[in-house]
N, CA, C and O atoms as CSV, one atom per row, in Angstrom:
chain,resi,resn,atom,element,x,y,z
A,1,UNK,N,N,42.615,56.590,84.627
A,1,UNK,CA,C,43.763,57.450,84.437
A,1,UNK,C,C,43.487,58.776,85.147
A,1,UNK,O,O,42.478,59.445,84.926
A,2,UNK,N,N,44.537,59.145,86.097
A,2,UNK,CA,C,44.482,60.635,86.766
A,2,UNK,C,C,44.547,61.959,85.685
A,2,UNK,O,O,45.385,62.171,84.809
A,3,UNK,N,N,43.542,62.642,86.009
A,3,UNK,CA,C,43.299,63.987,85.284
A,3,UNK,C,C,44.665,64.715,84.109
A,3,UNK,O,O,44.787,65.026,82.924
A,4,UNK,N,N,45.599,64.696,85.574
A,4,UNK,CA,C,47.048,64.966,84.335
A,4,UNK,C,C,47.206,64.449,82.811
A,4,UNK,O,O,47.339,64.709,81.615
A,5,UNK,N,N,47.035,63.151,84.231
A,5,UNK,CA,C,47.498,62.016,82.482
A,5,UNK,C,C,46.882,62.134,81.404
A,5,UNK,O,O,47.479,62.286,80.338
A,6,UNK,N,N,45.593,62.086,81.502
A,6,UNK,CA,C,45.088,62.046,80.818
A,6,UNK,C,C,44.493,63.347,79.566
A,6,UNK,O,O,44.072,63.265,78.412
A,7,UNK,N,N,44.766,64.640,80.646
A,7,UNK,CA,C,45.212,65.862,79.505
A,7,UNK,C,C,46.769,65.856,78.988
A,7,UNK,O,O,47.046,66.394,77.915
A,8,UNK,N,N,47.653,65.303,79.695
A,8,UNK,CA,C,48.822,64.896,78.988
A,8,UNK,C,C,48.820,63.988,77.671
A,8,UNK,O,O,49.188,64.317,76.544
A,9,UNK,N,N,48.280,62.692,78.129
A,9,UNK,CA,C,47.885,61.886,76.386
A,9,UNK,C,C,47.416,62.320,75.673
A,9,UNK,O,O,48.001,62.222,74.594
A,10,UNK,N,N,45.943,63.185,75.645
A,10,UNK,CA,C,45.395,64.125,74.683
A,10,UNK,C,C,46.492,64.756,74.128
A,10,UNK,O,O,46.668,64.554,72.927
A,11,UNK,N,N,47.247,65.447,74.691
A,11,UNK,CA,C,47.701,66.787,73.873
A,11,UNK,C,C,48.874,65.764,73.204
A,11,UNK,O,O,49.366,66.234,72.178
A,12,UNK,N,N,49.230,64.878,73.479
A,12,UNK,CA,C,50.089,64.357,72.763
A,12,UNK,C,C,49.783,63.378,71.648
A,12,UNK,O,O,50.600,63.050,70.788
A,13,UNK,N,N,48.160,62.806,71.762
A,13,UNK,CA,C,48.228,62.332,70.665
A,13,UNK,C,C,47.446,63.558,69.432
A,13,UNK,O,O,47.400,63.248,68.241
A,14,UNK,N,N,46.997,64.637,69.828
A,14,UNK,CA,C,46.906,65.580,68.990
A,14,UNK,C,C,48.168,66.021,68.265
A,14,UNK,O,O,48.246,66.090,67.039
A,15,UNK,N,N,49.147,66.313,69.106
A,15,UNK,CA,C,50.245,66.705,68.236
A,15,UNK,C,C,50.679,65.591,67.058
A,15,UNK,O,O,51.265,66.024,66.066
A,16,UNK,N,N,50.414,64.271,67.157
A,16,UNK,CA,C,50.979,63.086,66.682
A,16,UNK,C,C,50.013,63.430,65.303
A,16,UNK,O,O,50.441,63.445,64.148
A,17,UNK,N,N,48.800,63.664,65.665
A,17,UNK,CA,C,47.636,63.666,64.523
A,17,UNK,C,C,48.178,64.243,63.842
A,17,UNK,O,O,48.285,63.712,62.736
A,18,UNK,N,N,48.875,65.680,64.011
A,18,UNK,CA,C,48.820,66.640,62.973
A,18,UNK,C,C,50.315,66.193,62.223
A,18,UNK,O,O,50.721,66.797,61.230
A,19,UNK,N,N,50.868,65.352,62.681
A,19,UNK,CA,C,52.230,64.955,61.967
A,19,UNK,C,C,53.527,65.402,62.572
A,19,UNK,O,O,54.658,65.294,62.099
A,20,UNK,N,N,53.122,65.953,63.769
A,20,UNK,CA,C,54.652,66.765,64.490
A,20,UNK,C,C,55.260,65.831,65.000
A,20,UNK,O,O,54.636,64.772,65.060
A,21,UNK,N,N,56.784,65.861,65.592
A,21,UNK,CA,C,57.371,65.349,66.236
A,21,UNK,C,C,58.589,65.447,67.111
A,21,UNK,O,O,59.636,65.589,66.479
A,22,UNK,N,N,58.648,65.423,67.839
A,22,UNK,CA,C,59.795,65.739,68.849
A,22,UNK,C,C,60.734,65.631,68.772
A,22,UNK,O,O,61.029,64.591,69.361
A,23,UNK,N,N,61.828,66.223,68.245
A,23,UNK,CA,C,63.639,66.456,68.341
A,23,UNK,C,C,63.985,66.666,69.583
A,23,UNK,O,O,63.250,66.965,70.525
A,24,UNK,N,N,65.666,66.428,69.565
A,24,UNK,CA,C,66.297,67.032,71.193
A,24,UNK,C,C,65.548,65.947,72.403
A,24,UNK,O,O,64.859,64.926,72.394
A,25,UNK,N,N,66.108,66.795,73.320
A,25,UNK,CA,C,65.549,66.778,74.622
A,25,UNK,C,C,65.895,67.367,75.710
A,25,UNK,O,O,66.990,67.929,75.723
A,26,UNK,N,N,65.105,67.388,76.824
A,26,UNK,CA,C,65.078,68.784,77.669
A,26,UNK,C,C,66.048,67.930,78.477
A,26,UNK,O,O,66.560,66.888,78.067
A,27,UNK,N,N,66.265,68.557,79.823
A,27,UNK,CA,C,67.115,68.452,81.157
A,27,UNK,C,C,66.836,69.402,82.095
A,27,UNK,O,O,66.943,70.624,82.193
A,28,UNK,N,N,66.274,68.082,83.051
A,28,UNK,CA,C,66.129,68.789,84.585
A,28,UNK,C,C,67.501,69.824,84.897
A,28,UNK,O,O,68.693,69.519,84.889
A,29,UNK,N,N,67.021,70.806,85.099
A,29,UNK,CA,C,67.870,71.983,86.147
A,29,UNK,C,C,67.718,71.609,87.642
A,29,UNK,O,O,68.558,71.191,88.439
A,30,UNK,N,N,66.410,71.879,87.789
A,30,UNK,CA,C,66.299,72.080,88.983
A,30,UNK,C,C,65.325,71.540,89.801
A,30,UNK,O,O,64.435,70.997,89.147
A,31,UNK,N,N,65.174,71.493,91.021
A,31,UNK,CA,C,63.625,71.079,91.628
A,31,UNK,C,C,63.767,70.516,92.878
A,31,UNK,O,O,64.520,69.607,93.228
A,32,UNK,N,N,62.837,71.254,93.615
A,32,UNK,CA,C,63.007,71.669,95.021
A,32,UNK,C,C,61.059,71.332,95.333
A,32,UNK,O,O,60.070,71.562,94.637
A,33,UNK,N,N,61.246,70.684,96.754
A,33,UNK,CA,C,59.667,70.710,97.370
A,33,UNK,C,C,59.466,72.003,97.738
A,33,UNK,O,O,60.064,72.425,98.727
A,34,UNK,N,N,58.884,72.564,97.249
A,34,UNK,CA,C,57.862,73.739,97.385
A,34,UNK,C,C,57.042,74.004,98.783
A,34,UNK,O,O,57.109,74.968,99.546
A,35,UNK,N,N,56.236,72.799,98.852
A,35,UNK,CA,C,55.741,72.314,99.902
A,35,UNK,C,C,55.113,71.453,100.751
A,35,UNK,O,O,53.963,71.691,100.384
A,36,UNK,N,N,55.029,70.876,101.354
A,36,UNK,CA,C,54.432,69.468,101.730
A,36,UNK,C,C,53.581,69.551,103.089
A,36,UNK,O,O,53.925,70.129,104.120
A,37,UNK,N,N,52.159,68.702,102.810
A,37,UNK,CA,C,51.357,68.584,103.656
A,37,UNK,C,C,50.845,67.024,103.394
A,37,UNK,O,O,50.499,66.622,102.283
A,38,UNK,N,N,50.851,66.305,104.460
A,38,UNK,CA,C,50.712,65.062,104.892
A,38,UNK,C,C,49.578,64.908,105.595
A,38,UNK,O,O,49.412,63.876,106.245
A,39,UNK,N,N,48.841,65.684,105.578
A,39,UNK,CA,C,47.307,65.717,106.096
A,39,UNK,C,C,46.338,64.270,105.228
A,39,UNK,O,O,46.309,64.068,104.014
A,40,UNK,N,N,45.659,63.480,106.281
A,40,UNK,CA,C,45.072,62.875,105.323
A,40,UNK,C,C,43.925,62.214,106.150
A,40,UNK,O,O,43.937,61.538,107.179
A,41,UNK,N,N,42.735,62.741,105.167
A,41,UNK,CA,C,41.069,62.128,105.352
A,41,UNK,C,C,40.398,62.335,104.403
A,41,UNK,O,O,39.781,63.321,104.001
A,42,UNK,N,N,40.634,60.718,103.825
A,42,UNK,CA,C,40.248,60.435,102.413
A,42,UNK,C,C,38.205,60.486,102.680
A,42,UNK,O,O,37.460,60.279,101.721
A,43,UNK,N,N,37.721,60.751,103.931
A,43,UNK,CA,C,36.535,60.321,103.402
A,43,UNK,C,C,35.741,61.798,104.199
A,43,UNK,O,O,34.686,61.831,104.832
A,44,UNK,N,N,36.578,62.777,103.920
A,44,UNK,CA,C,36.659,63.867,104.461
A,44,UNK,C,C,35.622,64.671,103.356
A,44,UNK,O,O,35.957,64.746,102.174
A,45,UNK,N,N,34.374,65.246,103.826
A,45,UNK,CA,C,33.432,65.792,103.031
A,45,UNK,C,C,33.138,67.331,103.126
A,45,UNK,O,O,32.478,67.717,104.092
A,46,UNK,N,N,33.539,68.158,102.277
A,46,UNK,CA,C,33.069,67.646,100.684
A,46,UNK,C,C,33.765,67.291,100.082
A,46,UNK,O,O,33.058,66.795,99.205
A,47,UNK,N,N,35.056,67.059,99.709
A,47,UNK,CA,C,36.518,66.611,99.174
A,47,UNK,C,C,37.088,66.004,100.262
A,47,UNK,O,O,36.977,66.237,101.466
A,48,UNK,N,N,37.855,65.006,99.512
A,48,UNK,CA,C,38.548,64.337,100.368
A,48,UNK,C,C,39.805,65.063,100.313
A,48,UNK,O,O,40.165,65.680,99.311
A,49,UNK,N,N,40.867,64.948,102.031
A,49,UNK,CA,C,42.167,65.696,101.951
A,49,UNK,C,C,43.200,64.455,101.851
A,49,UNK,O,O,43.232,63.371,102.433
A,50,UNK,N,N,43.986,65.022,100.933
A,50,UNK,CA,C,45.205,63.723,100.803
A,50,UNK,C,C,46.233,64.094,100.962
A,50,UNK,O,O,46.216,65.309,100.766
A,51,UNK,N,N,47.204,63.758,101.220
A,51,UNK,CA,C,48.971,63.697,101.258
A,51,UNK,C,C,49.364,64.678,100.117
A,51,UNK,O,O,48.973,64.294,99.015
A,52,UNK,N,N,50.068,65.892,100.121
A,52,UNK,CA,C,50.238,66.449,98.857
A,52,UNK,C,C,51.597,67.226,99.313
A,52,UNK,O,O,51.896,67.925,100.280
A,53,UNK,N,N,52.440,66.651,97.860
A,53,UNK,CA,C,53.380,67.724,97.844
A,53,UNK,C,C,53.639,68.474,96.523
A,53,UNK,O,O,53.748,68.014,95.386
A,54,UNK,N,N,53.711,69.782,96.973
A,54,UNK,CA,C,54.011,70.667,95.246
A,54,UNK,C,C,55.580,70.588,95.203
A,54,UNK,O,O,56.145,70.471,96.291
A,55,UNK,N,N,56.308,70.636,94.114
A,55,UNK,CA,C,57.198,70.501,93.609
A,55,UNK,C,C,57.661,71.187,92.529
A,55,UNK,O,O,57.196,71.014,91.403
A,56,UNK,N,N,58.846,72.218,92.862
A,56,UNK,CA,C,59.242,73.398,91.599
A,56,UNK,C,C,60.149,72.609,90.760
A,56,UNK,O,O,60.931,71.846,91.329
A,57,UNK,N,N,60.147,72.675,89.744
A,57,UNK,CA,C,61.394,72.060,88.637
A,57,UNK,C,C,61.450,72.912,87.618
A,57,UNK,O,O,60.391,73.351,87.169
A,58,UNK,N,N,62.674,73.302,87.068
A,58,UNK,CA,C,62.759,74.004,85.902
A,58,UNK,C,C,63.449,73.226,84.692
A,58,UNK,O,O,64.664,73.362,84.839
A,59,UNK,N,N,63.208,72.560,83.695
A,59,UNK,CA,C,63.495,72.128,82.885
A,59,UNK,C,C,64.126,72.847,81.438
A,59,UNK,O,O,63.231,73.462,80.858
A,60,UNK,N,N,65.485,72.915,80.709
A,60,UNK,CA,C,66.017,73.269,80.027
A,60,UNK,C,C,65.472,72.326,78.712
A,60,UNK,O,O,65.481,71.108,78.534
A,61,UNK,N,N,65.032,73.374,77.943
A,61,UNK,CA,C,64.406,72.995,76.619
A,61,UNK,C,C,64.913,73.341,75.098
A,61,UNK,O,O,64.541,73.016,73.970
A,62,UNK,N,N,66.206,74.368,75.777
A,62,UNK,CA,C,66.815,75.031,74.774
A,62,UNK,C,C,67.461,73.777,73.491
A,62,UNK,O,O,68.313,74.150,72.685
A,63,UNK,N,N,66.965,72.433,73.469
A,63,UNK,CA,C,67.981,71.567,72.658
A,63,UNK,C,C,66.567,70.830,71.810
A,63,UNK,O,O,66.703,70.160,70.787
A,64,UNK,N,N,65.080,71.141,72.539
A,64,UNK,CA,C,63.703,70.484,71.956
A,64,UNK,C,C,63.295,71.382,70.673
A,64,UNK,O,O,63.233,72.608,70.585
A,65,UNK,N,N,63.080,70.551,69.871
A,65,UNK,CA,C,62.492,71.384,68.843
A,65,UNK,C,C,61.525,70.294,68.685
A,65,UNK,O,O,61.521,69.217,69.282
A,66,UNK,N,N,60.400,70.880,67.466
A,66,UNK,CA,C,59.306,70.345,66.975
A,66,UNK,C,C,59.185,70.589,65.911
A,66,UNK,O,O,59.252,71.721,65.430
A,67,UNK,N,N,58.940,69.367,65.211
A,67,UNK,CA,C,58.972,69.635,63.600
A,67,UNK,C,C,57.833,68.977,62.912
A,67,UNK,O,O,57.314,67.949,63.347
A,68,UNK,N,N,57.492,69.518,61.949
A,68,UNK,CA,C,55.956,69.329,61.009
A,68,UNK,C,C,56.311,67.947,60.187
A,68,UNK,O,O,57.502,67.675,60.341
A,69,UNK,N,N,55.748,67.177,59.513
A,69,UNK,CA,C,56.042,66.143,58.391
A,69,UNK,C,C,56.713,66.671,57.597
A,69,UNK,O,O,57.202,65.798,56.879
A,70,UNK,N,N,57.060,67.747,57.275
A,70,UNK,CA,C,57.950,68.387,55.829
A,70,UNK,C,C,59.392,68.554,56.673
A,70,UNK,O,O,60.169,69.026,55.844
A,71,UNK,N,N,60.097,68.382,57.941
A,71,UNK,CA,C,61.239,68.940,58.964
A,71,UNK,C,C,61.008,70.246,59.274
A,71,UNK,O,O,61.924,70.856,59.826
A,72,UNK,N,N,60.056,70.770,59.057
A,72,UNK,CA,C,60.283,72.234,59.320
A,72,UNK,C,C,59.630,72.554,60.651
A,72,UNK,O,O,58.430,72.593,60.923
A,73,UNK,N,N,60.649,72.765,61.391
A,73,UNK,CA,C,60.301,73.403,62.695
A,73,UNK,C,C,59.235,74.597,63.014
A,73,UNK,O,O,58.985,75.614,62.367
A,74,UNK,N,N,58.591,74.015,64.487
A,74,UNK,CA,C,57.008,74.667,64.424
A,74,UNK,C,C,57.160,75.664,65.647
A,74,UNK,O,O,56.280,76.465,65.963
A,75,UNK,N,N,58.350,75.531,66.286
A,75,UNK,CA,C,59.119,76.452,67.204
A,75,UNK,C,C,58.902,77.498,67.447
A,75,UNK,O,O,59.464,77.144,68.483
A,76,UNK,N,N,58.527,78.986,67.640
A,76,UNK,CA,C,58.418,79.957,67.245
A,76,UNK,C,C,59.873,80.448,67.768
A,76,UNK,O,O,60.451,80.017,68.766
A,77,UNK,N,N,60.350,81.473,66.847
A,77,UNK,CA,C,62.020,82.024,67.029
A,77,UNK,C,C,61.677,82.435,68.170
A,77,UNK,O,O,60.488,82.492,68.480
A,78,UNK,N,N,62.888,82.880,69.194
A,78,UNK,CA,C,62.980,83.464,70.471
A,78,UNK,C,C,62.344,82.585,71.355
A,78,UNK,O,O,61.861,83.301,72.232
A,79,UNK,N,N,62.069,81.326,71.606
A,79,UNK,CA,C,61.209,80.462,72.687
A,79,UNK,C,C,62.058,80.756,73.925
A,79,UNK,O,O,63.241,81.020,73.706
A,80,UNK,N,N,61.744,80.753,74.863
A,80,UNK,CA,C,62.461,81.253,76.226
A,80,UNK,C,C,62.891,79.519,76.232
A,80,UNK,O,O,62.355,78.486,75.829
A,81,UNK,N,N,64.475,79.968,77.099
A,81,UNK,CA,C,65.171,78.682,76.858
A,81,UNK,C,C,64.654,77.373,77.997
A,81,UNK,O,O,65.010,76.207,77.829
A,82,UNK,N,N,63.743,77.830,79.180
A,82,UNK,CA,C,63.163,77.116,80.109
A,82,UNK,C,C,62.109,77.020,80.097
A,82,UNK,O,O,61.405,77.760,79.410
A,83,UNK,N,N,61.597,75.990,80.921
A,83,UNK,CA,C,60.509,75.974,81.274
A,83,UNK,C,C,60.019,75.463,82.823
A,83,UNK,O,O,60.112,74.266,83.097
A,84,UNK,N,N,59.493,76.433,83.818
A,84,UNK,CA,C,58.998,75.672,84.984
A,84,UNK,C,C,57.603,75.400,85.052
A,84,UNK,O,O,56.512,75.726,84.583
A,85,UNK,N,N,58.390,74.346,86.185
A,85,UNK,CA,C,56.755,73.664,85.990
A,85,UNK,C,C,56.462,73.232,87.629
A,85,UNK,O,O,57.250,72.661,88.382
A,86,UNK,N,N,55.232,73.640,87.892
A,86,UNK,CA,C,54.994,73.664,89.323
A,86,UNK,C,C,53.831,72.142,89.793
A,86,UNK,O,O,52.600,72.137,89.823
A,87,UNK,N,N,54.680,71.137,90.066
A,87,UNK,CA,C,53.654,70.002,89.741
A,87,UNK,C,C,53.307,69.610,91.436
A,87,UNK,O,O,54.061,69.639,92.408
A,88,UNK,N,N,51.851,69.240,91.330
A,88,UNK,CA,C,51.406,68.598,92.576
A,88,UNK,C,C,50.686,67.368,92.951
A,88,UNK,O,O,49.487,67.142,92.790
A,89,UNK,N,N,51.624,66.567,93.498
A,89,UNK,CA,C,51.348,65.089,93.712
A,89,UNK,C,C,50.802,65.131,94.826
A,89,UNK,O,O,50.895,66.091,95.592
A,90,UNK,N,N,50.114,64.008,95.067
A,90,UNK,CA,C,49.172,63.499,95.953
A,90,UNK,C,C,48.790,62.188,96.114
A,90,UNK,O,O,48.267,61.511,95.229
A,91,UNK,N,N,49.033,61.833,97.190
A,91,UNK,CA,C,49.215,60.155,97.799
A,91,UNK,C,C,47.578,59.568,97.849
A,91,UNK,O,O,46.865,59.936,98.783
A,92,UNK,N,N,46.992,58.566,96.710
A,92,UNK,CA,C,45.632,58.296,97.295
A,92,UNK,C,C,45.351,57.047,97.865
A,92,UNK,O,O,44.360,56.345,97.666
A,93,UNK,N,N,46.321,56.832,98.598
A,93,UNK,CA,C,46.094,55.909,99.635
A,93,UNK,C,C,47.903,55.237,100.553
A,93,UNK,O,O,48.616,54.238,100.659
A,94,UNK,N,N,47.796,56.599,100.960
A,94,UNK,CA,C,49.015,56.858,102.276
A,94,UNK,C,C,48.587,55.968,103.208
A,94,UNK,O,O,47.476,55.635,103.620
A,95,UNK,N,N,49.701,55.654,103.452
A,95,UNK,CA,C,51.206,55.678,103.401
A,95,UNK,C,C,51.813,54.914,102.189
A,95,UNK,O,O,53.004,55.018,101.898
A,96,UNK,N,N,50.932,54.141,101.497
A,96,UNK,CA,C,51.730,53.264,100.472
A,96,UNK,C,C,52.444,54.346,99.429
A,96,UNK,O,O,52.048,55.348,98.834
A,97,UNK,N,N,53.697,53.626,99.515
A,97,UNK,CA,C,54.671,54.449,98.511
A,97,UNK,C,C,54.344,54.725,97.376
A,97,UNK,O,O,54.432,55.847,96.876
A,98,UNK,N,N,53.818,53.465,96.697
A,98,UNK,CA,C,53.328,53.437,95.529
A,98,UNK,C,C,52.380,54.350,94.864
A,98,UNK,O,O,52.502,54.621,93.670
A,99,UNK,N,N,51.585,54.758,95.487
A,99,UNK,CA,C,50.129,55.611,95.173
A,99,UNK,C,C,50.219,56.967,94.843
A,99,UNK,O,O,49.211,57.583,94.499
A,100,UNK,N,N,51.579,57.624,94.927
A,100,UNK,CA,C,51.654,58.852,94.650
A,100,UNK,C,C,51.798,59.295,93.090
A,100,UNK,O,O,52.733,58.917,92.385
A,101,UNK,N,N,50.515,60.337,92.547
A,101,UNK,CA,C,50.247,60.664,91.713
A,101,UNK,C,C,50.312,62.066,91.058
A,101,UNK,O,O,49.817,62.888,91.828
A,102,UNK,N,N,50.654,62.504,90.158
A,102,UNK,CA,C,50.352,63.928,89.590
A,102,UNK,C,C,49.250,64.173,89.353
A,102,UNK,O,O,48.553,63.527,88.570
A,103,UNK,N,N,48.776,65.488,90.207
A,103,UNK,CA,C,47.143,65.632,90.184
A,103,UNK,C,C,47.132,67.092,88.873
A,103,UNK,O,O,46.196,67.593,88.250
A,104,UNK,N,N,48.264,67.321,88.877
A,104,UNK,CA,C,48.131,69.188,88.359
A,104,UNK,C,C,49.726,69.386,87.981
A,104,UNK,O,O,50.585,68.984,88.766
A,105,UNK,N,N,50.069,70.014,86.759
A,105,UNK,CA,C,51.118,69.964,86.506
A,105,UNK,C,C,50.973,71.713,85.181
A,105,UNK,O,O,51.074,71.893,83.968
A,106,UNK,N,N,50.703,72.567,86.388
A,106,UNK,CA,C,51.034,73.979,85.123
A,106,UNK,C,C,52.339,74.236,84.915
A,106,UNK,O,O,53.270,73.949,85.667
A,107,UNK,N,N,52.389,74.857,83.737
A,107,UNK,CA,C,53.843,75.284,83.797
A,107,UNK,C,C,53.944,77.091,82.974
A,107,UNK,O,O,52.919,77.630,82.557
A,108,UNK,N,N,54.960,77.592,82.906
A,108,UNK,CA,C,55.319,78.652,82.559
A,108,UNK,C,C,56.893,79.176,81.269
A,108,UNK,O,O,58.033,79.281,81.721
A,109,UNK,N,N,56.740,79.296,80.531
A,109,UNK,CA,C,58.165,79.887,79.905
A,109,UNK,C,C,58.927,80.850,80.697
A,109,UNK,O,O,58.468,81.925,81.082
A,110,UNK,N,N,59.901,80.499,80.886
A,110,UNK,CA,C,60.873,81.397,81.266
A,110,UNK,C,C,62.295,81.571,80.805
A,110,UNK,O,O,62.848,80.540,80.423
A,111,UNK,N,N,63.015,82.739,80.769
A,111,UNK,CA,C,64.545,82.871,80.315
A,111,UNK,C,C,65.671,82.209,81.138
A,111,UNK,O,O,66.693,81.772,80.610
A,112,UNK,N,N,65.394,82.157,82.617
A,112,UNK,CA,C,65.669,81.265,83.290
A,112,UNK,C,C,65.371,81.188,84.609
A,112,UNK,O,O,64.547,81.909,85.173
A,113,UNK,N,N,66.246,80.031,85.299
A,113,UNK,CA,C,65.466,79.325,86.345
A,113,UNK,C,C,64.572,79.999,87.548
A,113,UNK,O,O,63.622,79.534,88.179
A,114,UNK,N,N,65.218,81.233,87.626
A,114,UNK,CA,C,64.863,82.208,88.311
A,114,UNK,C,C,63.548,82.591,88.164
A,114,UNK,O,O,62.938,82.631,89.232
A,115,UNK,N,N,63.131,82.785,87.516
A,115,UNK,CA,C,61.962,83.393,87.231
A,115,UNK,C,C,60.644,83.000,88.406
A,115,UNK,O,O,59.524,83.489,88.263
């Protein structure tokens, strides 16, 4: 499993541990290539260079809530109604379509898309 993923499953089966659970759901706004480089020498030392494109998306969260085993929302009041997220995929073994992966996926609160 790629790095993302796999801090992605963590944090989600932690939240599961503690009894939370996910209401709502978000919606893509937005998302635009950022930037793209198609450079590729996988046996390129000291790191290998791969196919990578970053990718801006801002996702509307204003409808997600999170709630404890008792319903009571774990939300904190005022949550900024977005969220972007600046994710970067990378092809590990270009040209195949298939192979493209999320290597890195930070993100940020924001009021909106702008930010």
């Amino acid at each position: 499993m790629a790095p993302e993923a796999t801090a992605q499953a963590t944090a989600i089966g932690k939240f599961r541990s503690q009894g939370y659970r996910q209401t709502g759901r978000s919606q893509l706004v937005t998302a635009s290539a950022a930037s793209t480089d198609l450079s590729n020498s996988p046996a390129a030392s000291p790191a290998p260079v791969l196919p990578t494109v970053v990718v801006t998306a801002c996702v509307d969260v204003g409808e997600v809530d999170a709630i404890d085993a008792s319903g009571t929302s774990i939300v904190p009041p005022g949550r900024p109604r977005y969220l972007i997220q600046q994710l970067t995929v990378v092809n590990t073994n270009y040209p195949e379509t298939s192979s493209w992966r999320i290597s890195d996926a930070p993100n940020k609160q924001a009021q909106s898309c702008d930010e």
